[in-house]
Every structure is written in structure tokens, then in C-alpha cells.
Rosetta silent file (secondary structure, phi, psi, omega in degrees, C-alpha in Angstrom):
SEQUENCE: XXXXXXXXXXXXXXXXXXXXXXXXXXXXXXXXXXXXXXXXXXXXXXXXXXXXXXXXXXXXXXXXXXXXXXXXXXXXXXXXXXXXXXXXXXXXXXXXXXXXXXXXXXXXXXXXXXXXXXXXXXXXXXXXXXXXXXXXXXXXXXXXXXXXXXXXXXXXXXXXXXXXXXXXXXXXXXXXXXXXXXXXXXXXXXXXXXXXXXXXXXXXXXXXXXXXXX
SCORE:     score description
SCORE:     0.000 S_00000001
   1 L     0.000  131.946 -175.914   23.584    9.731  -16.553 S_00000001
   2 L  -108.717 -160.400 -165.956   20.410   10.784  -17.984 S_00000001
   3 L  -119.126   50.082 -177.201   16.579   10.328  -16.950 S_00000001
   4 L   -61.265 -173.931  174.717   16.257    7.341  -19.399 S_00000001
   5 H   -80.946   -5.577  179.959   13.458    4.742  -18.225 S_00000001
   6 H   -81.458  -43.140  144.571   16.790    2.508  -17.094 S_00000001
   7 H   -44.001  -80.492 -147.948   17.571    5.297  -14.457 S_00000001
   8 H   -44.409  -77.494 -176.403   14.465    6.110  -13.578 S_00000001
   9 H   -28.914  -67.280 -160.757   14.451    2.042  -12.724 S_00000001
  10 H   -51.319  -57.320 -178.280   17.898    2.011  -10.986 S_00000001
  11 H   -45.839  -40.622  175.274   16.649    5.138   -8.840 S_00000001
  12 H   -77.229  -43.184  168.326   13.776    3.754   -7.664 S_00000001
  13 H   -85.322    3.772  175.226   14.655    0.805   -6.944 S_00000001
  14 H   -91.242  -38.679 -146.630   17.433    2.182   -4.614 S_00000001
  15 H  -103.181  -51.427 -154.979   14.880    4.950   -3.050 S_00000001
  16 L   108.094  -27.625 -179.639   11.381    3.700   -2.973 S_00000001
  17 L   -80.142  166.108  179.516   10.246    6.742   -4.866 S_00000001
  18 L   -55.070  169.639 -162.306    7.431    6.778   -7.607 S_00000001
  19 H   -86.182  -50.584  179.945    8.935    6.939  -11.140 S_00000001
  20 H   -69.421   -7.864  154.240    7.729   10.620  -11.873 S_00000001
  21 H   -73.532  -27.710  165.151   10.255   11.745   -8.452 S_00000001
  22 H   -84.705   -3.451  159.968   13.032    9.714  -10.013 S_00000001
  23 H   -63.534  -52.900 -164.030   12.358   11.308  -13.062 S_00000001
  24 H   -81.656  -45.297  -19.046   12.190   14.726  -11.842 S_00000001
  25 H   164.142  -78.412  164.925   15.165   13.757   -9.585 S_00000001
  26 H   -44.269  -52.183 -156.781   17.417   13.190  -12.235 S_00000001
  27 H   -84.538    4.717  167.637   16.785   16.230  -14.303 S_00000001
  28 H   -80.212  -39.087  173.435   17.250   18.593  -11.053 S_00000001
  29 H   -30.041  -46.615 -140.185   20.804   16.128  -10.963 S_00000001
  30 L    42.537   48.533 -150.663   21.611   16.771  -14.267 S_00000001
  31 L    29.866   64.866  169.304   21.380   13.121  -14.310 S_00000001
  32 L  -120.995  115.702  159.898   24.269   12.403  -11.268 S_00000001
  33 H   -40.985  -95.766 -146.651   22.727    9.547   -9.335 S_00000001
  34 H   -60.860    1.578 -165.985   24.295   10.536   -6.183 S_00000001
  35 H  -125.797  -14.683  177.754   23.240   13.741   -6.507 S_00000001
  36 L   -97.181  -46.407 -175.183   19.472   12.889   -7.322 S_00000001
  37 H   -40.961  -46.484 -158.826   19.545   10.706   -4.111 S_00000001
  38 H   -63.948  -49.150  177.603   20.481   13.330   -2.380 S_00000001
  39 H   -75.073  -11.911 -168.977   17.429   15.240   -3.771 S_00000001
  40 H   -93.853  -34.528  175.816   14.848   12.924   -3.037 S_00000001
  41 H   -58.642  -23.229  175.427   16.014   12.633    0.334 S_00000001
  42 H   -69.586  -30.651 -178.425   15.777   16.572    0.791 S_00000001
  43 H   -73.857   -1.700 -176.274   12.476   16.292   -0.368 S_00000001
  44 H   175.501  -50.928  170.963   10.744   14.043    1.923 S_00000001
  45 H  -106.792   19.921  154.918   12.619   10.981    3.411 S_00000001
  46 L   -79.744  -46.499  173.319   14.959   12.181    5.560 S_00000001
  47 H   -48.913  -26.752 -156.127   11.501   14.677    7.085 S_00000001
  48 H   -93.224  -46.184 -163.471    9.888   10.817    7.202 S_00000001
  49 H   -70.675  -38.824 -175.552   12.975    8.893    9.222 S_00000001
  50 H   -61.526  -63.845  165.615   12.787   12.153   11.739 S_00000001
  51 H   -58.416   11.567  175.726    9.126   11.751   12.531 S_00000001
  52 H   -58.569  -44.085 -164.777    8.986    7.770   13.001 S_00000001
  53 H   -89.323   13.884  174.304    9.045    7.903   16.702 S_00000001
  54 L   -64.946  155.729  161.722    6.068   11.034   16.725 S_00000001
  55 L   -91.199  172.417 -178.780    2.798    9.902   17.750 S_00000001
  56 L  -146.557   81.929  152.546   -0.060   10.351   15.340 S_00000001
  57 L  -106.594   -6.479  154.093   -3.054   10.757   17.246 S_00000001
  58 L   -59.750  175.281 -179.859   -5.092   13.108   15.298 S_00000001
  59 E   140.026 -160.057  170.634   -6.631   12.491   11.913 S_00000001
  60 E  -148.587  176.313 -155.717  -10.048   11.587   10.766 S_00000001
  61 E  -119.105  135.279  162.126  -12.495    8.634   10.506 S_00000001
  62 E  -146.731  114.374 -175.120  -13.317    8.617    6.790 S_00000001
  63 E   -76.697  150.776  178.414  -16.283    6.953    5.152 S_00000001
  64 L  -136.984   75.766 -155.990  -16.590    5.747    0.957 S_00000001
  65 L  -114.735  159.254 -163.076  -19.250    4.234   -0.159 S_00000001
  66 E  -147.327  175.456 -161.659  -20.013    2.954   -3.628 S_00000001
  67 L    48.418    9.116  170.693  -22.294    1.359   -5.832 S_00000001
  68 L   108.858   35.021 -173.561  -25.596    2.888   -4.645 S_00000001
  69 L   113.044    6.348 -157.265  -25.258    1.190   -1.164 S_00000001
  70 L  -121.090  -27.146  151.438  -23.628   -2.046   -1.917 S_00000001
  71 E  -177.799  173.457 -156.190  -20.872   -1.149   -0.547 S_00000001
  72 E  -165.150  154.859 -157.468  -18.607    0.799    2.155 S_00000001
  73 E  -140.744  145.193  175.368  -15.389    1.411    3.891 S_00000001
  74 E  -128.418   88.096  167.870  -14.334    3.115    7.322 S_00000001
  75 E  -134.798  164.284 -152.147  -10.811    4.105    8.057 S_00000001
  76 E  -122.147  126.939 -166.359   -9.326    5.910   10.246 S_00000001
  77 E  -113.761  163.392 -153.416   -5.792    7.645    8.842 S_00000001
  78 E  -135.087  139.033  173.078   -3.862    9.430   11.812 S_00000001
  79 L  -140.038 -169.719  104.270   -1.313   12.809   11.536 S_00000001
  80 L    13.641  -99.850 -173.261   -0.154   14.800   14.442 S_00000001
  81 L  -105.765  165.588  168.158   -2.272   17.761   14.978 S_00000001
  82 H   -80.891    4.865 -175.287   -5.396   18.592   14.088 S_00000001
  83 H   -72.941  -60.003  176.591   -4.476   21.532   11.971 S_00000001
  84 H   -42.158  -54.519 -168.592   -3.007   18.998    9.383 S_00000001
  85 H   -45.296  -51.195 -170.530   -6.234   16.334    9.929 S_00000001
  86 L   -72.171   -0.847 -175.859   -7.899   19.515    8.535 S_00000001
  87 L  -114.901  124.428 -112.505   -5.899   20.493    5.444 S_00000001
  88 L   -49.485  -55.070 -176.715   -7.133   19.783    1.869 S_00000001
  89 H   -48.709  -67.754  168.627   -4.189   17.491    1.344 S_00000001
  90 H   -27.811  -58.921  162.517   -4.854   15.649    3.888 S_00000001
  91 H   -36.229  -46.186 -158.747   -8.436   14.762    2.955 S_00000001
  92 H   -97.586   -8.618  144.596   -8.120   13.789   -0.046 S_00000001
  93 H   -53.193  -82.473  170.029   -5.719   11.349    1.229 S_00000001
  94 H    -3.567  -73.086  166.145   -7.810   10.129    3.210 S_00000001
  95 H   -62.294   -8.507  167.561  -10.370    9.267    0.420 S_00000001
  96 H   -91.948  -39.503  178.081   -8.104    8.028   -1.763 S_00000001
  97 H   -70.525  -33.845 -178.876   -6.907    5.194    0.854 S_00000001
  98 H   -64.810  -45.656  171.582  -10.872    4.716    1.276 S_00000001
  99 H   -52.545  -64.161  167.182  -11.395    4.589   -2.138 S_00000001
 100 H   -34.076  -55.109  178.504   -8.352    2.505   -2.581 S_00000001
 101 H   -65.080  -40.463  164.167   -9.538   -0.094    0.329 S_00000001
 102 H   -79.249   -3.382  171.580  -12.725   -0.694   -2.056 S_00000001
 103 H   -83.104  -49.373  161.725  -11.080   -1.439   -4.603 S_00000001
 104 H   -32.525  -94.196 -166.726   -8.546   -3.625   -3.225 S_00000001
 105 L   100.777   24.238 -173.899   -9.938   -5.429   -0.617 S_00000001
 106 L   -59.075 -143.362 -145.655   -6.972   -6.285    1.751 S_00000001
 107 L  -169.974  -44.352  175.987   -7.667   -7.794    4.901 S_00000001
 108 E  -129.235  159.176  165.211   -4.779   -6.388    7.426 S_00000001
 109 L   -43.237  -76.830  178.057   -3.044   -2.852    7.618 S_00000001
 110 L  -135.216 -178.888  173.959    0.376   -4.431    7.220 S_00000001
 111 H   -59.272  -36.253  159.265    2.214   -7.743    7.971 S_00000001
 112 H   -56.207   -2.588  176.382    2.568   -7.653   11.081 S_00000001
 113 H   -94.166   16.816 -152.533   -1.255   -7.744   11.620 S_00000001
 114 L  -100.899  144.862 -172.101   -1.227  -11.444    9.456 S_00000001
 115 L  -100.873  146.682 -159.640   -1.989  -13.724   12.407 S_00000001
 116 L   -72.437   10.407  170.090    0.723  -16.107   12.689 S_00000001
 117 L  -114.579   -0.758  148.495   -1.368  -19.391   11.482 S_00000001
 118 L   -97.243   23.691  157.946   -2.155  -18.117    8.702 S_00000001
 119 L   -98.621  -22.582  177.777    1.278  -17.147    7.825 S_00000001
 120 H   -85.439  -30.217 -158.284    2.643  -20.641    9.002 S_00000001
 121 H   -77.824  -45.490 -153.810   -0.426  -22.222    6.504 S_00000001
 122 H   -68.458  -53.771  144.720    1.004  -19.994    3.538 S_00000001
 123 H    -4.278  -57.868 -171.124    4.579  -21.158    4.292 S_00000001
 124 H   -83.760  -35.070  179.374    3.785  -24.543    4.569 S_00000001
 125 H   -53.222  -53.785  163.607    1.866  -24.521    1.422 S_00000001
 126 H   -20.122  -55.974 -163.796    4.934  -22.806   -0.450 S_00000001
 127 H   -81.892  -44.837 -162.732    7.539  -25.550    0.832 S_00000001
 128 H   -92.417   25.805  152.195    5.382  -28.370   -0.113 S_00000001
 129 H   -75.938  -55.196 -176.570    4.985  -26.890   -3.633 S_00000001
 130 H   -84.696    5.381  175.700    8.409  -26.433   -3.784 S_00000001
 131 L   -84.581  -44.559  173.647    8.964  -29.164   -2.587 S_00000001
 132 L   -83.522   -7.583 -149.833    7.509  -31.660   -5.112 S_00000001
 133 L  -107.381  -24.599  147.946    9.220  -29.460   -7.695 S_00000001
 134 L   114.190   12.966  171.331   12.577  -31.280   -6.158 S_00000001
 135 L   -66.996  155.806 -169.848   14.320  -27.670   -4.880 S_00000001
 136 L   -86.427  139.940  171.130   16.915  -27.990   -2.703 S_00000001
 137 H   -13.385  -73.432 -176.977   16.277  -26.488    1.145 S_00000001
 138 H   -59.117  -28.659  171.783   17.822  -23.602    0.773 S_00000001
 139 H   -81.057  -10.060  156.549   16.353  -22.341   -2.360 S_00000001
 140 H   -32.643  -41.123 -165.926   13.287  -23.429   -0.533 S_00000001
 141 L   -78.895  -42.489 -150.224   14.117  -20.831    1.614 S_00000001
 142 H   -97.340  -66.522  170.944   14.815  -18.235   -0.423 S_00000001
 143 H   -54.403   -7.960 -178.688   11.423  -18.866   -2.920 S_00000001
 144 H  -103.595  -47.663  177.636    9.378  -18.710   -0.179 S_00000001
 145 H   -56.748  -41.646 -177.396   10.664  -15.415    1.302 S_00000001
 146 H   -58.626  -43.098  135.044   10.015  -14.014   -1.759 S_00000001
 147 H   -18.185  -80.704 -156.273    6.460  -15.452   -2.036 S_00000001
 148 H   -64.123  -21.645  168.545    5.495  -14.173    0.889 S_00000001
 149 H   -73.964  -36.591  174.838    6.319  -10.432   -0.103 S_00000001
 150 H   -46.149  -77.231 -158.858    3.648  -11.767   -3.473 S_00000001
 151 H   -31.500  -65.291  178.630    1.508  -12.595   -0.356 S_00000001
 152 H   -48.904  -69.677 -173.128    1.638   -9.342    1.797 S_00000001
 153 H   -33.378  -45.310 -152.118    1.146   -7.123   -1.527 S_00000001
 154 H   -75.991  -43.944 -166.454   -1.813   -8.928   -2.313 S_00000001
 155 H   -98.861  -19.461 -152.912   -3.956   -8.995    1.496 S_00000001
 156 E  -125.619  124.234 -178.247   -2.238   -6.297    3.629 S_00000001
 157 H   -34.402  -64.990  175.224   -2.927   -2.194    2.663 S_00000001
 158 H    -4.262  -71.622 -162.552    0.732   -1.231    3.062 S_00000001
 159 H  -119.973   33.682  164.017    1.902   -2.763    0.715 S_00000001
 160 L   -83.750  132.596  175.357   -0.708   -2.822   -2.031 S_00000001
 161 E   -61.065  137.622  174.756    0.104   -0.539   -5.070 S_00000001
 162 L   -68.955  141.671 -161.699   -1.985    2.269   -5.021 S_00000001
 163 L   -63.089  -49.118 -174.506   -4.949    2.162   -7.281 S_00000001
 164 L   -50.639  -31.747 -168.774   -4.255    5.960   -8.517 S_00000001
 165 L  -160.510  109.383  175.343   -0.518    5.323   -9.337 S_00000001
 166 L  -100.055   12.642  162.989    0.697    1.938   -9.129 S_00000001
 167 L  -106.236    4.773  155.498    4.430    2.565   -9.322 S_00000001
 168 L   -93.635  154.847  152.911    3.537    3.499   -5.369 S_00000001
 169 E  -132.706 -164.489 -137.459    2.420    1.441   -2.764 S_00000001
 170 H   -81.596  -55.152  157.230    0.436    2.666   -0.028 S_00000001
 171 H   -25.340  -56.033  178.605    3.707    2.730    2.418 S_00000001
 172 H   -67.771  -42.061  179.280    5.159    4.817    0.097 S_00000001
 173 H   -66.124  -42.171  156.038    2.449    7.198   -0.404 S_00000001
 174 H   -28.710  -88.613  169.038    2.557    7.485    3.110 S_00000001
 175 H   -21.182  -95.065 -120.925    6.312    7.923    3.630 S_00000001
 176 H   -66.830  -44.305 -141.566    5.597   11.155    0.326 S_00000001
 177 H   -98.189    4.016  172.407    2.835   12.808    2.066 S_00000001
 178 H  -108.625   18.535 -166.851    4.368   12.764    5.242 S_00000001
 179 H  -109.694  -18.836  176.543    7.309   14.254    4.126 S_00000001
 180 H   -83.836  -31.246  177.892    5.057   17.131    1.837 S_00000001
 181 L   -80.207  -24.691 -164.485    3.188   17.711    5.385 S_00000001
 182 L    82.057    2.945  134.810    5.808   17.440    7.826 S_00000001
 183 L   -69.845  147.043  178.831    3.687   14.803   10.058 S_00000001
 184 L   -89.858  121.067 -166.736    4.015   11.432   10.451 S_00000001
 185 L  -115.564  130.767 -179.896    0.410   10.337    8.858 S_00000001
 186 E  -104.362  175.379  173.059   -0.524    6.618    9.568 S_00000001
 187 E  -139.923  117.109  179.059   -3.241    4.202    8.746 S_00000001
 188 E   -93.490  -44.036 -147.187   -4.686    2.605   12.255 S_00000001
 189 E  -177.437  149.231 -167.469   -7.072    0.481   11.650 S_00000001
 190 E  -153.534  151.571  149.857   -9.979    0.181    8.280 S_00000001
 191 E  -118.547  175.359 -173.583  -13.244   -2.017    7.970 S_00000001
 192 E  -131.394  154.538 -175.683  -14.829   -3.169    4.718 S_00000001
 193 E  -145.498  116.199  164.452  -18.440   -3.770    4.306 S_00000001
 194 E  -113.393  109.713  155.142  -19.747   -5.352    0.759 S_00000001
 195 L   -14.204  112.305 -173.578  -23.588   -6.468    0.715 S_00000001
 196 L   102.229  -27.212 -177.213  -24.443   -9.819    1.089 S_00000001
 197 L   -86.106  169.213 -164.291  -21.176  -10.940    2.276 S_00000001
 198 L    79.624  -24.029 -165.691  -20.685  -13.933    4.200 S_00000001
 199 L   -89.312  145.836  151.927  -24.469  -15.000    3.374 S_00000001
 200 L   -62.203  114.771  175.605  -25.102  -17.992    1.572 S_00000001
 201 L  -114.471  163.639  164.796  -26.905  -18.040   -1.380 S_00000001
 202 L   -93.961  158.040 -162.639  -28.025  -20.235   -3.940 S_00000001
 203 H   -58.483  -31.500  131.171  -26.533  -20.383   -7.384 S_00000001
 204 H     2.074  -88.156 -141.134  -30.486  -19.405   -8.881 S_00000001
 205 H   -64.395  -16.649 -160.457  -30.405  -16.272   -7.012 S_00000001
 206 H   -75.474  -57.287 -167.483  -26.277  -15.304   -7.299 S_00000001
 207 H   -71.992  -10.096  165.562  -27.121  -15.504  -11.414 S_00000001
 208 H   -57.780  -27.962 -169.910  -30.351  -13.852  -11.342 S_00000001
 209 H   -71.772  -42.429 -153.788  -28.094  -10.903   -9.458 S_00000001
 210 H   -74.753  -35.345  162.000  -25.582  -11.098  -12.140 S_00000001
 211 H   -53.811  -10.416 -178.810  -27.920  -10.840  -15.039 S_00000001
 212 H   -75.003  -46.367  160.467  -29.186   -7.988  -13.500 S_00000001
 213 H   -57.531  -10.028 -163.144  -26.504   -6.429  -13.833 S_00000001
 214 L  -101.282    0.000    0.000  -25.581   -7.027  -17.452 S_00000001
């Protein structure tokens, strides 16, 4: 088995890792699948399943701000100790999920922070889409679970692909870097701030802004 782009696919989609580790993966292999799992696991997520139950109360608070003021993000990413909170790698995680979060925009960490009526709204919206469409209950069932992973990627950090590399998602970047530090490094808790939001304006002044811009 070699480290075509069909591997690379198969590999990935058994592991979770990014496409240049299933790459690399293979050709350490000499392309034997069972033998690249095997490497990716030495490399990071077997160190990741051992640290789940650590605490991560260290870290840093890390501010991003962009457009001249217009707008800015606060999150606070979590390791171990504080020697790690303190080591390059670490930072520039850090600013790359900050970075990431302004680009994005999600709304929760992960799914479990989607409050359960608006998870019952998207659900019901689903079924009675699918509904008119004449599927039968169970595939009902099935189209909807599937949705709803559409859903999470889209609002909740986790599991948004990372802006930087987008064969990751955030979970995953996570998982790699806590398996390159040897800490379990988290995301607790992030706010978003854009200028202007929430306020009403009238349609006058929003295109006078946007011409301004042009």
C-alpha cells in the first residue's frame, strides 16, 4: 500500500489525523496500514487517551484583535503546568485558536454547551423538512443525525476546521498538540466582541459603512 491520496483518505478517516501525518505515516510504514496506525498512535494519541482524566488548570487568557479596533476575541486555552502555558508552542496555539475564533465565529466550545432548545428547534426543523420530502422515520432518523454533525461544525469551536489547515478541526489540533507537549491542553471558555453588534441600525447608515469600505 502506498501513500496515494486514496490512503492518505482511508488513514484518516480511520485515525482523525491531518492528511500530511497520514502521509508521512505511510512512508515511515512503507505503506502497511497497520503499521502506519501504529505510528500515528506512537506519535501522539495514545500520549492524548493517557492524559484525558489530567486536569488542565494552567494556561493563558489570550487576546486578538483585528481590524483597527473593530474587533476582538478572549480565550482562555488550559495545559497542566505553567512551564508548558509558557512554551513557544504553546502560544502560538493559543493565537491561532484566537485568531481562528475571529474568523469563524462559533458560538459554543463544543456540543455539549448547545442549550438543549435550541438543539430540539434544529431537530424539529430537520424532521419537518424531511418530512415533506415523504422519508420514511427511520431515514428521518438517520438524516438528521447526520445534520446535526453539519450543525455542530458550523457554531461550536471543536469541531470547526481550523482556519490554518482545514483537513483538522480544532479537536484534533488539540488531541496533536497535546500529544507533541505531553499535556492535556483544553479550550475553557472564549468571548467574541465585533463593533456594533447587536445595535440596530438603519439601512442609510449600514451602506454608507459599506461604501466606506470599498
Amino acid at each position: 500500500m502506498s501513500s496515494s491520496t486514496t490512503n492518505i483518505t482511508k488513514l484518516r478517516e480511520q485515525t482523525g489525523a491531518g492528511v500530511l501525518d497520514c502521509k508521512k505515516a505511510l512512508e515511515e510504514s512503507g505503506g502497511d496500514f497497520a503499521v502506519a496506525v501504529d505510528w500515528l498512535r506512537k506519535k501522539g494519541i495514545t500520549k492524548v487517551a493517557k492524559r484525558a482524566d489530567k486536569v488542565a488548570a494552567e494556561g493563558k487568557v489570550i487576546s486578538y484583535i483585528h481590524g483597527a479596533g473593530k474587533l476582538g476575541v478572549l480565550v482562555e486555552v488550559n495545559c497542566e503546568t505553567d512551564f508548558v502555558a509558557k512554551t513557544e508552542t504553546f502560544m502560538r496555539l493559543a493565537s491561532d485558536i484566537a485568531m481562528h475564533i475571529a474568523a469563524s465565529s462559533p458560538k459554543y466550545v463544543s456540543p455539549v454547551d448547545v442549550p438543549a432548545a435550541d438543539l430540539e428547534r434544529e431537530k424539529a426543523i430537520y424532521r419537518e423538512q424531511l418530512q415533506s420530502e415523504g422519508k420514511s422515520k427511520d431515514i428521518i432518523e438517520k438524516i438528521v443525525a447526520g445534520k446535526l454533525e453539519k450543525f455542530y461544525s458550523e457554531i461550536c469551536l471543536l469541531k470547526q476546521a481550523f482556519i490554518k489547515d482545514e483537513h483538522k478541526t480544532i479537536e484534533y489540533l488539540l488531541a496533536e498538540k497535546t500529544g507533541e507537549l505531553g499535556e492535556k491542553i483544553t479550550i475553557r471558555r472564549f468571548v467574541r466582541f465585533q463593533l456594533g453588534e447587536g445595535i440596530a441600525r438603519s439601512e442609510v447608515d449600514f451602506a454608507h459603512e459599506v461604501a466606506a469600505q470599498l
